[in-house]
C-alpha positions in Angstrom: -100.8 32.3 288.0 -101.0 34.8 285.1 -98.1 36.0 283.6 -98.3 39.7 284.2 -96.3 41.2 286.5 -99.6 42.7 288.9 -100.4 38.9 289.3 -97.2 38.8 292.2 -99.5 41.3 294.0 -103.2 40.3 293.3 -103.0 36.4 293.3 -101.1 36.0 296.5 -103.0 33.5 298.4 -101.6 35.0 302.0 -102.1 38.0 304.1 -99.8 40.3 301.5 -102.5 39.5 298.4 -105.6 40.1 301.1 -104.4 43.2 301.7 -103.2 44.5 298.5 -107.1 43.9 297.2 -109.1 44.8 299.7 -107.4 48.0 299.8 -108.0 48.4 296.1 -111.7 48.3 297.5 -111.3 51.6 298.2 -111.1 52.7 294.9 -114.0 51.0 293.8 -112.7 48.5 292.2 -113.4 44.5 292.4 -111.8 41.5 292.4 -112.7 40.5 289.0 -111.3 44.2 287.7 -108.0 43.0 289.2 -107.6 39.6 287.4 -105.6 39.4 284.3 -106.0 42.9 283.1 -102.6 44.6 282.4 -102.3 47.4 285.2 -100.9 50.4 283.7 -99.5 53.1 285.5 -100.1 56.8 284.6 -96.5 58.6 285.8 -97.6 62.3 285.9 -95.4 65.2 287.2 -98.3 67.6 286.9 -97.6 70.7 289.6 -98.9 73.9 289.7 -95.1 74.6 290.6 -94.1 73.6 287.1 -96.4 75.6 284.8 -95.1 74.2 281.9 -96.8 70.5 283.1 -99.8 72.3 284.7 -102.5 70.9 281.8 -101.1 67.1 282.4 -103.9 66.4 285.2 -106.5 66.8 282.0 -104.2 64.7 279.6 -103.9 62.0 282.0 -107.5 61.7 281.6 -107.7 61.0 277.7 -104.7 58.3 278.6 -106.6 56.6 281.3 -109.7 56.4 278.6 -107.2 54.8 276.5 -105.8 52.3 278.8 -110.0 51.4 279.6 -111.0 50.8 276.6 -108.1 48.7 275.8 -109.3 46.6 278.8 -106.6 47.6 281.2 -106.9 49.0 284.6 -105.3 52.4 284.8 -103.5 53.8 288.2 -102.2 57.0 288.2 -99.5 58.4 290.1 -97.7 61.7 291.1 -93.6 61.9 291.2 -91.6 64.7 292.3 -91.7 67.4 289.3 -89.1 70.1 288.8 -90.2 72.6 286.9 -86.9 75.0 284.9 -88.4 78.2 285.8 -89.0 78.2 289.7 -86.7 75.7 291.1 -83.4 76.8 292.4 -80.4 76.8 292.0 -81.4 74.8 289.2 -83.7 71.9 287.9 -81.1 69.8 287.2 -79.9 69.8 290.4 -82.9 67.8 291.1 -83.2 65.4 287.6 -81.3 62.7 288.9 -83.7 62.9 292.2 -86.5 62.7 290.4 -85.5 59.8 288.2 -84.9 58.0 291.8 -88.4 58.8 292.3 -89.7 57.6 289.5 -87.7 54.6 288.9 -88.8 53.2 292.7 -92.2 53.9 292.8 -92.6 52.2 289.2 -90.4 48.6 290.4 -92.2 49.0 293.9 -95.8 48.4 292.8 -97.9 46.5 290.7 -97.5 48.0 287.7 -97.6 45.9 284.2 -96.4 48.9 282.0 -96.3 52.5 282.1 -97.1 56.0 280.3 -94.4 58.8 280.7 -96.4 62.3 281.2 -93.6 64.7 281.2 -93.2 68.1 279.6 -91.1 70.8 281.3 -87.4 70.5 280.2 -86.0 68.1 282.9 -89.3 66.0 283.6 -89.1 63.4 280.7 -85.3 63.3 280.6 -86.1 62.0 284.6 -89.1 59.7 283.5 -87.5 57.8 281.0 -84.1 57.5 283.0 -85.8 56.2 285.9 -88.4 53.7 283.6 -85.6 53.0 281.3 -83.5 51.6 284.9 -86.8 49.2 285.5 -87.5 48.1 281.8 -91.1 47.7 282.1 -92.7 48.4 278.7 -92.6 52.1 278.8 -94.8 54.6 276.4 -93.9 58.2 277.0 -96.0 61.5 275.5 -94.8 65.2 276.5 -97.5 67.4 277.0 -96.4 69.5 274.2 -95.4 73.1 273.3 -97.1 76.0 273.8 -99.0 78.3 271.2 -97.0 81.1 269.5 -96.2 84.1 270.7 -97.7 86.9 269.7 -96.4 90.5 270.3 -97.3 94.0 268.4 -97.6 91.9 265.7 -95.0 90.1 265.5 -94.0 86.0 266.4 -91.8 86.3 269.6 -90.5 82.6 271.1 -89.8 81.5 274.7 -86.2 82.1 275.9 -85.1 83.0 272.6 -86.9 86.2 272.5 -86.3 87.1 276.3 -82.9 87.0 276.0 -83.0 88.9 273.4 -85.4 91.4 274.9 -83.6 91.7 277.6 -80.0 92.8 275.8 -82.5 95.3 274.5 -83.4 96.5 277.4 -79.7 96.5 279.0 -78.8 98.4 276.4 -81.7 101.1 276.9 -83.4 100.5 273.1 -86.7 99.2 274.4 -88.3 100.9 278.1 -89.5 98.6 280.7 -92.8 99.6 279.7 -92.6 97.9 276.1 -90.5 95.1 278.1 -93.6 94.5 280.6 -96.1 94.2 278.0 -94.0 91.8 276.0 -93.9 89.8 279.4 -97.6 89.1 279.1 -97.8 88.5 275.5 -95.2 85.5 275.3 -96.7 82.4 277.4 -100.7 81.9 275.6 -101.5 79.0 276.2 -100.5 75.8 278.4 -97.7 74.1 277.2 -93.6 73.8 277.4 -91.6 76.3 275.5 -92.3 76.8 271.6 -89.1 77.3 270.9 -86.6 74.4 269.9 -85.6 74.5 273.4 -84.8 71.6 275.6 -88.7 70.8 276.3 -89.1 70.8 272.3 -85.8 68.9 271.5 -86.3 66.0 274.2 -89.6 65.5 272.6 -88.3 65.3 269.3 -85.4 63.2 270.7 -87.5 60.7 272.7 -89.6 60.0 269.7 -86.6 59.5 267.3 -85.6 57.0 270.0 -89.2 54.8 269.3 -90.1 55.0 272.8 -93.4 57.8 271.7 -95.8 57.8 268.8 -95.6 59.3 265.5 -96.4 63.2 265.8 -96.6 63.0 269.7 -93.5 65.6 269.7 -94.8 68.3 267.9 -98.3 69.5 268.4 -99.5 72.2 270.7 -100.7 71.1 274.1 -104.0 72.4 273.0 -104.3 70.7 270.1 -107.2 68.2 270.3 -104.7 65.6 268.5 -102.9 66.0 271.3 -105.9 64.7 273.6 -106.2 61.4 270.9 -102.2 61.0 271.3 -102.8 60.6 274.3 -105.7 57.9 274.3 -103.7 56.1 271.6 -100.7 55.9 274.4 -102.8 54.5 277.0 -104.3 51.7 274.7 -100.5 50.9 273.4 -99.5 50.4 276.8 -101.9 47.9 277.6 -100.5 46.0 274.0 -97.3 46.6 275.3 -98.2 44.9 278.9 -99.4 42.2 277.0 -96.8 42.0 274.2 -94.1 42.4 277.3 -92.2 45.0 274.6 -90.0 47.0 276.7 -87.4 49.7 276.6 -84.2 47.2 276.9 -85.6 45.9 273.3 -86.1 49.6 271.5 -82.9 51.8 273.1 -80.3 50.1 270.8 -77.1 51.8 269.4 -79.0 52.3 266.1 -81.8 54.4 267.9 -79.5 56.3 269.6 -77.8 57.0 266.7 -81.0 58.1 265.1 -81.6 60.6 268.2 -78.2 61.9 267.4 -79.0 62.6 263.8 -82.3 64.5 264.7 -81.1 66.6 267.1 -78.7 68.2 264.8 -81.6 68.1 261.7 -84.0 70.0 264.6 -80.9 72.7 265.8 -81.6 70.6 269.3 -80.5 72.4 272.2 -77.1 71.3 273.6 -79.1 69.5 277.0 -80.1 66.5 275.1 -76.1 65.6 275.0 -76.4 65.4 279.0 -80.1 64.2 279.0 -79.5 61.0 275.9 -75.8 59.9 278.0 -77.7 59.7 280.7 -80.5 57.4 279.5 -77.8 55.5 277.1 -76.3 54.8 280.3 -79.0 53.5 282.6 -79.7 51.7 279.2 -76.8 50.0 279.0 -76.0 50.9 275.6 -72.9 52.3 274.2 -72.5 56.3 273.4 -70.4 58.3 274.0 -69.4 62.4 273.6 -67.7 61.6 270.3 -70.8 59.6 268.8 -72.7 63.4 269.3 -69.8 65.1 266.9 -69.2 62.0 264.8 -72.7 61.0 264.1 -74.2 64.4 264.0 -71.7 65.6 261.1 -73.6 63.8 258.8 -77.1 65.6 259.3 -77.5 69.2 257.8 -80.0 71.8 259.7 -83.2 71.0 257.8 -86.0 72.5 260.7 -86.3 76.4 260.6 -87.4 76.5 264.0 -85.8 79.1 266.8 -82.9 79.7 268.0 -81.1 78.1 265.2 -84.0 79.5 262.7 -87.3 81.6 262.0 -89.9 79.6 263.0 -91.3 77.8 266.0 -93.0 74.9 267.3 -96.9 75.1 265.9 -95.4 75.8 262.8 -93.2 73.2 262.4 -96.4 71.0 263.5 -98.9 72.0 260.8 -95.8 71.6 258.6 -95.8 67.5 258.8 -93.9 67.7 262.2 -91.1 65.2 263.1 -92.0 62.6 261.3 -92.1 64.4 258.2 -88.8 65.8 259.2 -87.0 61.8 259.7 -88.9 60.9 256.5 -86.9 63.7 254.6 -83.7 62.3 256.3 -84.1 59.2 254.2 -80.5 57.1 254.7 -79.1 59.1 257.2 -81.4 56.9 260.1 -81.6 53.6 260.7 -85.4 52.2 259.4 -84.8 49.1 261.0 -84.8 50.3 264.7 -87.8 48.7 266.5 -90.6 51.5 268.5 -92.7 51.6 270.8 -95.5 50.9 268.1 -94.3 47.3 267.2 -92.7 48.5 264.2 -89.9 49.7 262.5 -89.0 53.5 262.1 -89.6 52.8 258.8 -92.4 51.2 258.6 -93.9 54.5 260.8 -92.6 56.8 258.3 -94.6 55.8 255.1 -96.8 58.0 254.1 -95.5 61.5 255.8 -95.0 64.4 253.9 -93.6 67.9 253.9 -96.7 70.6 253.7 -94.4 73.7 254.6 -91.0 73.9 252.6 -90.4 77.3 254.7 -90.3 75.1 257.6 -89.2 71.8 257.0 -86.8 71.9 254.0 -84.7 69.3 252.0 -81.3 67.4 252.2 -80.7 69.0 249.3 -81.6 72.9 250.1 -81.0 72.8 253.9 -81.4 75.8 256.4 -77.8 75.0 257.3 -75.4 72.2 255.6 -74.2 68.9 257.4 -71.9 69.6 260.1 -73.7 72.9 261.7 -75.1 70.9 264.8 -73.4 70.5 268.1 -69.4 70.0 268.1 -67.7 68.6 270.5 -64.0 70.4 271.3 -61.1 69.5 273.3 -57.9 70.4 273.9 -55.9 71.8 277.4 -58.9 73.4 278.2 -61.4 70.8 278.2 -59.5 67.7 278.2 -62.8 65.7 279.1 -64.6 67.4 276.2 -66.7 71.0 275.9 -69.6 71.6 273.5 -70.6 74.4 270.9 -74.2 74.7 269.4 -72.5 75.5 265.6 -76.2 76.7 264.8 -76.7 79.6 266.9 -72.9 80.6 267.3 -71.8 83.2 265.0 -69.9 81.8 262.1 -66.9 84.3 262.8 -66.4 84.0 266.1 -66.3 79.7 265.6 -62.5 80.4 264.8 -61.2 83.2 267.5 -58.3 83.4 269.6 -58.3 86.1 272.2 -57.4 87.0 275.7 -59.3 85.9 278.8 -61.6 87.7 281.3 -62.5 85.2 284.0 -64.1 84.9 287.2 -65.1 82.5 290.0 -68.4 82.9 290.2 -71.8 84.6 288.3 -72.4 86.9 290.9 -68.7 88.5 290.4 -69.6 88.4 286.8 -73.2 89.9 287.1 -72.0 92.7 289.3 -69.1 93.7 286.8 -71.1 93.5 283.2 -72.6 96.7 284.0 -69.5 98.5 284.9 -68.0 101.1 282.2 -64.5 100.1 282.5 -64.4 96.5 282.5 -61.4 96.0 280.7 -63.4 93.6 277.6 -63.5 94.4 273.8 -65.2 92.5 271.0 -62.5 89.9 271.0 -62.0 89.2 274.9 -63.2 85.1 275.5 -65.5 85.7 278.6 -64.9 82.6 281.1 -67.3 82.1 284.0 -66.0 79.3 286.0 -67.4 77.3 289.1 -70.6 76.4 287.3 -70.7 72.5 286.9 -72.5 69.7 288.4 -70.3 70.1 291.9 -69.9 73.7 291.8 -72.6 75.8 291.6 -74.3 72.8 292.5 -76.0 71.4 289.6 -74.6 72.8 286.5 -77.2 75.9 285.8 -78.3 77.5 282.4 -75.8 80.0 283.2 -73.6 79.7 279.9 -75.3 82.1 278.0 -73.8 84.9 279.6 -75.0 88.6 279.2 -73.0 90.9 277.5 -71.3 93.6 279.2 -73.3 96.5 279.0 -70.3 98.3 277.4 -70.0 96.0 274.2 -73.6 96.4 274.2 -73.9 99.9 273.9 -70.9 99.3 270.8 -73.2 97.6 268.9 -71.6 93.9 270.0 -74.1 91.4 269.6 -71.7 88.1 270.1 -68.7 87.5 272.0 -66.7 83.9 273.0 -67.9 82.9 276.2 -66.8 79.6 277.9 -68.1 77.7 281.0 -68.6 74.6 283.0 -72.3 75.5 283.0 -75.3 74.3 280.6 -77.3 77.0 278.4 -81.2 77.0 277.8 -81.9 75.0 274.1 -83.7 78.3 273.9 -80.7 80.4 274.0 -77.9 81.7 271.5 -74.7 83.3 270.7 -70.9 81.5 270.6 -71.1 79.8 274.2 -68.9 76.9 274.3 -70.6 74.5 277.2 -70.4 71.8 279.6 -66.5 72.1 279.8 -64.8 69.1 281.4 -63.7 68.2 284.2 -65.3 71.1 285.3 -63.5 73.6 287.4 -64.3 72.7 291.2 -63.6 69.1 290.1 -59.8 70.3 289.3 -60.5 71.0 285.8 -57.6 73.3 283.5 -60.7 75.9 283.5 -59.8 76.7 287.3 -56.4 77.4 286.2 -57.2 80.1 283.4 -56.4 83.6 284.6 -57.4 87.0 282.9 -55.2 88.0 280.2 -54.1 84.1 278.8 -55.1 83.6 275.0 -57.5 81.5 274.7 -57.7 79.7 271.3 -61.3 78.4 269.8 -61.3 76.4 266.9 -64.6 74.7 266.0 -64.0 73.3 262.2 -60.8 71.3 263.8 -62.6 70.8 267.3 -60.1 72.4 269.8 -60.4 74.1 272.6 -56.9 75.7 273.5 -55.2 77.6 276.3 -51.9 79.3 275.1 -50.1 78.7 278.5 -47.3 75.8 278.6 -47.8 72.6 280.6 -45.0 73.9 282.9 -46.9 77.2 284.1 -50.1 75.1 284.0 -48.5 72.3 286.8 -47.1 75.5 289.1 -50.5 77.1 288.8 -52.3 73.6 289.6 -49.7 73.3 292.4 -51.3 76.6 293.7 -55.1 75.2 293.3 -57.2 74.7 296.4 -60.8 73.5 295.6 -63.5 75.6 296.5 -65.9 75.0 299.6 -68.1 72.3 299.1 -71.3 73.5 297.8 -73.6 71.2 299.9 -73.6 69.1 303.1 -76.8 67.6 303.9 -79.4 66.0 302.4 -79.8 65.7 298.3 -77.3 68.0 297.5 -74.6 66.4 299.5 -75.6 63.1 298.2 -75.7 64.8 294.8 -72.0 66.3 294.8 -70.3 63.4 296.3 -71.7 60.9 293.5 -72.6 63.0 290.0 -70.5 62.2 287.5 -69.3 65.2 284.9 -70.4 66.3 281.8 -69.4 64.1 279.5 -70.9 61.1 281.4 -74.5 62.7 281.2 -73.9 64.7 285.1 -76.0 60.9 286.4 -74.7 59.5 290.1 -72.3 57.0 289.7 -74.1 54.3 291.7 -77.7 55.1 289.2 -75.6 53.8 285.9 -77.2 50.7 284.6 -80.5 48.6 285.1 -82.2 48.0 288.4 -84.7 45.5 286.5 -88.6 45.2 287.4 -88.4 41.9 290.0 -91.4 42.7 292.5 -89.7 43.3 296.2 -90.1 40.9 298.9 -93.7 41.0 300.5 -94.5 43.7 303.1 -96.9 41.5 305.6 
């Protein structure tokens, strides 16, 4: 019998093997097609309901090409896809459900290897957590960021520029005329955001990992590279098949580490914390919250790129794109970790230059210095840990101490930021509670909070605001993140109440409430837990088993490998 794993389906002499080829017939396919050619699946979350993945139905084409001409036998498949802006109450709410998806239908057929198609911020954090569980050799390619923005002349980003539009237009500077054409003027082209948003950053982050090819992060989705990325995936995959390279053998500490030290060179956005704990910990492989502070310390802000910086994604492309970025790393990654290519990091890395110092500068002349990535605080308040992205915080506001305004819930928040007299000044620490993995359910991009119109109208552009919630990588201001445990799970956050001094220190890491442990056990005492925010179905299943923040917000019973043995026989 041959050694690839499709053999277990197409060489079984019984009824089981009959049927699995003459239904194959169907497709127009023979028995000789069937017989030692490497079967590679094409995992494509393409969905009209997901814009952002909307052009992978063409991509999937150029990798099926690819995987023919490599002399493999290309199937594709659909999964579940949950695109960030339609979905509610969130797409992350539905990542782990996804992964499920994928990780199932991948071990349940006969599949040899596989390409990741993915794009929209929570689709290839899915993919590669539910491939990553099976460990068959695994290529992954996003579909790629959109083109720039282009607005009365200016560059305007996704995300980055709507939130900042829309303070504008809060605060009455800009009509809803000038806000409705900017509206049509900011998505051009197919693609995920062009910001370095989460889409952007778990591109980057996947290919620092060695699970895509050189450049595949970077280019626009309607680049024609793009198109021969994608052919070049399919034909590695069927190498892949045959070299039986798989994920288990490329997702060591050291590239994880490496993953760590890009996001903070790209100003990633805060998700790929959750998104890279989560794969470390269907991969078996040891990071934790700390590694993110302690490891990403040593990487100064070298990609000019939005919200941390000026420019976006087609820029940074045509500038020498991520490789050119790791190569201008030099010691700070590990060369030695093996890719998806067959080679070292290093060994991919000769040869790439800088062409836009703008973009892309030097260790030595950074956009930021070492140390201006994503901290990770604790303290009473976030005993579990919290998260600030040091980039696109204000530098002043990184040290505050001020006094509380907190509520239970967004919609009490969104119904008093517009209110004249809600008691906040420049220095009140705005804290939104109720927003985590259990609570809202699913832990929202909710952390960026608006302003209250008020402040706005003062000329207040920042304040300290703290949740349980995530923020869009597209997003900015001084939000500290992802506190944990969050509030509904018992957290200190639910014990917070308006008027206590809350103490944020980033440069020493602390996260403080100035309220003694006494008063804290009398008001705990107090605590009921909120009403359970589902009972039936996936979200039920979802809140009884997700795990918090700092554990990457996976179900308990999906950490670790599920491995690729083919099932027992159907017939």
């Amino acid at each position: 019998m041959s050694s690839l794993r499709s053999a277990a389906w197409w060489e079984d002499p019984g009824k089981a093997g009959f049927i699995a080829r003459h239904h194959m017939r169907q497709l127009g396919l023979t028995r000789d097609q069937l017989r030692d050619k490497p079967v590679v699946g094409i995992c494509n979350s393409w969905s009209e309901l997901t814009p952002c993945n909307a052009h992978l139905r063409v991509l999937a084409e150029s990798v099926r090409r690819g995987i023919t001409a490599a002399g493999g036998l290309a199937l594709e498949f659909p999964t579940m896809s949950i695109g960030e802006p339609l979905m509610r109450p969130t797409s992350m709410l539905f990542r782990n459900l996804m992964s499920m998806d994928v990780e199932e239908t991948i071990r349940a057929n006969p599949l040899d290897a596989v390409v990741l198609l993915g794009g929209c911020d929570k689709t290839l954090p899915a993919q590669l957590m539910g491939a990553v569980s099976v460990d068959l050799p695994t290529i992954a390619l996003s579909g790629g960021p959109m083109l720039t923005g282009r607005f009365r002349g200016k560059t305007v980003g996704s995300g980055t520029d709507i939130w900042r539009m829309s303070e504008e237009r809060r605060a009455g500077r800009i009509s809803q005329d000038e806000f409705d054409e900017f509206e049509g003027c900011l998505a051009r082209s197919a693609g995920h955001c062009m910001t370095m948003g989460t889409a952007s950053t778990m591109g980057c982050v996947t290919e620092a990992l060695g699970l895509s090819l050189p450049g595949a992060a970077a280019l626009p989705a309607v680049d024609a590279r793009r198109a021969q990325l994608a052919e070049q995936s399919g034909a590695r995959a069927v190498e892949l098949a045959r070299e039986g390279l798989r994920p288990s053998s490329i997702l060591t500490r050291e590239a994880f580490t490496n993953a760590v030290v890009v996001n903070a060179a790209i100003g990633g956005s805060t998700n790929a914390v959750l998104h890279l704990l989560a794969i470390a910990g269907r991969a078996g492989t040891a990071i934790s919250l700390e590694d993110f502070d302690a490891i990403g310390r040593t990487a100064p802000l070298l990609a000019d790129l939005m919200p941390s910086g000026r420019f976006l994604m087609e820029d940074f492309a045509y500038a020498g794109g991520l490789p050119a970025l790791m190569a201008e790393l030099g010691k700070l990654l590990d060369h030695t970790a093996l890719t998806v290519t067959g080679r070292t990091l290093g060994d991919n890395l000769e040869d790439h230059q800088v062409w836009n110092r703008e973009v892309i500068r030097t260790v030595d002349d950074p956009v930021r210095p070492a140390n201006s990535g994503t901290a990770v605080l604790r303290g009473n308040l976030a005993p579990a840990g919290a998260v600030v992205k040091q980039s696109a915080a204000s530098p002043h506001l990184l040290r505050h101490r001020g006094p509380a305004l907190v509520f239970d819930s967004i919609e009490d928040y969104l119904l008093a930021a517009d209110d004249p007299d809600l008691p906040a000044d420049a220095d009140t620490v705005l804290v939104v509670r109720n927003l985590g993995p259990r609570g809202y359910p699913g832990m929202p991009e909710l952390g960026n909070l608006p302003l209250p119109a008020k402040l706005l109208a003062q000329g207040v552009s920042d304040m300290v605001r703290i949740s349980d919630a995530r923020m869009s990588g597209t997003a900015y201001g001084t939000v500290v993140l992802h506190v944990a445990p969050e509030a509904a799970a018992g957290g200190p956050l639910a014990l917070v109440r308006t008027g206590d001094i809350v103490e944020l220190d980033t440069p020493n890491r602390t996260l403080r409430l100035d309220v003694g442990d006494e008063e804290l056990a009398a008001r705990r005492a107090e605590w009921t837990p909120p009403a359970r925010a589902g009972e039936r179905g996936w979200t039920r299943l979802y809140v009884d088993h997700v795990l918090q923040a700092d554990q990457g917000a996976d179900l308990d019973f999906l950490v670790g490998r599920s491995g690729d043995r083919p099932a027992k026989a159907p017939f």
